[in-house]
C-alpha positions, 0 to 999 in steps of 0.5 A: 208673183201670186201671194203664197198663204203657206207663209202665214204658217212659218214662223221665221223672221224672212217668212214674216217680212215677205208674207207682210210684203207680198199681202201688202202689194197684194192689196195695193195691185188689186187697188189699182186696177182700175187707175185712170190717167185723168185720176192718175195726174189729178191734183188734190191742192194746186200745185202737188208733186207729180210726175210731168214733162221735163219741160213743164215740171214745176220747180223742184230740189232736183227732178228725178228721172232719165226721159222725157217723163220725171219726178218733181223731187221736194226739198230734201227736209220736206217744208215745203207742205204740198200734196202729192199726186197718185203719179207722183206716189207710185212713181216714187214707189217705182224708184225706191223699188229701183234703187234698193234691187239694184243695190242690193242684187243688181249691178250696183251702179243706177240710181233713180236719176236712171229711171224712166217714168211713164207718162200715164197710168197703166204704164205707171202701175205696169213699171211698180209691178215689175220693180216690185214682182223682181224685189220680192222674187230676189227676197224668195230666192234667199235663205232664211239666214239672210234677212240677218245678214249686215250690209247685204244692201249696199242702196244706203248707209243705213243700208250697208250697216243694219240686218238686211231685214230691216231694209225689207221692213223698210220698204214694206212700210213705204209699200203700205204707208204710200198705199194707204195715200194712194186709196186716200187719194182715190176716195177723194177723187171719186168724191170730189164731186 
């Protein structure tokens, strides 16, 4: 989905939280472009969350995922201190994308246990953008009276109980705030020599 700067122009709460979105990922696509599989799995520490083989995944709170590729999921509060992979990122991105649509304009019933992950980069990056191209062409399709509607996301219970746009800011954070990881990680990496 191109990034329609008309938006930039209208003043509206749905406006402002799809054009953040749209010129957030636009940013982020265009950052990943050229994304190797060597630079992909790379791990900036010994030992980083990424994205394996079920087989050969390290131990984890639980590893997300439905096939052969999936997730080392940290503990739930975080402790543990280690770094994370570009894999690892854009999976998660992948994920949280997931989950929100579908509880929110999908059927309701999967959650990122249910994704399939990739196994290398350019399809890492293939699945973020029809997760996030679906997020915002379903934000495009609602009315501007929406982005206040309570419990249009039903993903958590934060969710089903704040003004839908809350939710888009929420996501949108998680866009810019693991992008910023993403081109941090990329920096390193070409510098690492």
């Amino acid at each position: 989905m191109d990034f329609d700067w008309t938006m930039l122009q209208r003043p509206t709460a749905m406006a402002m939280v799809r054009s953040q979105l749209g010129f957030s990922w636009l940013v982020l696509s265009g950052a990943l472009d050229d994304l190797s599989d060597e630079e992909w799995a790379w791990e900036p520490a010994p030992g980083a969350w990424s994205v394996r083989r079920r087989d050969g995944a390290q131990p984890a709170d639980h590893l997300v995922g439905a096939g052969e590729w999936v997730m080392e999921w940290p503990p739930d509060d975080g402790s543990d201190g280690r770094t994370r992979t570009i894999a690892w990122l854009i999976a998660h991105l992948t994920e949280a994308f997931f989950e929100r649509y579908e509880h929110t304009f999908g059927g309701h019933e999967k959650r990122r246990d249910s994704v399939d992950f990739a196994s290398n980069a350019q399809d890492a990056v293939a699945a973020l953008t029809r997760q996030i191209d679906a997020w915002q062409q379903a934000i495009a399709d609602l009315d501007e009276e929406q982005v206040f509607t309570v419990g249009l996301s039903q993903a958590t219970e934060i969710d089903q109980a704040a003004p839908f746009g809350h939710l888009v800011l929420h996501m949108n954070r998680e866009l810019i705030a693991h992008g910023a990881e993403i081109s941090v990680l990329r920096d390193l990496y070409r510098a690492r020599s």
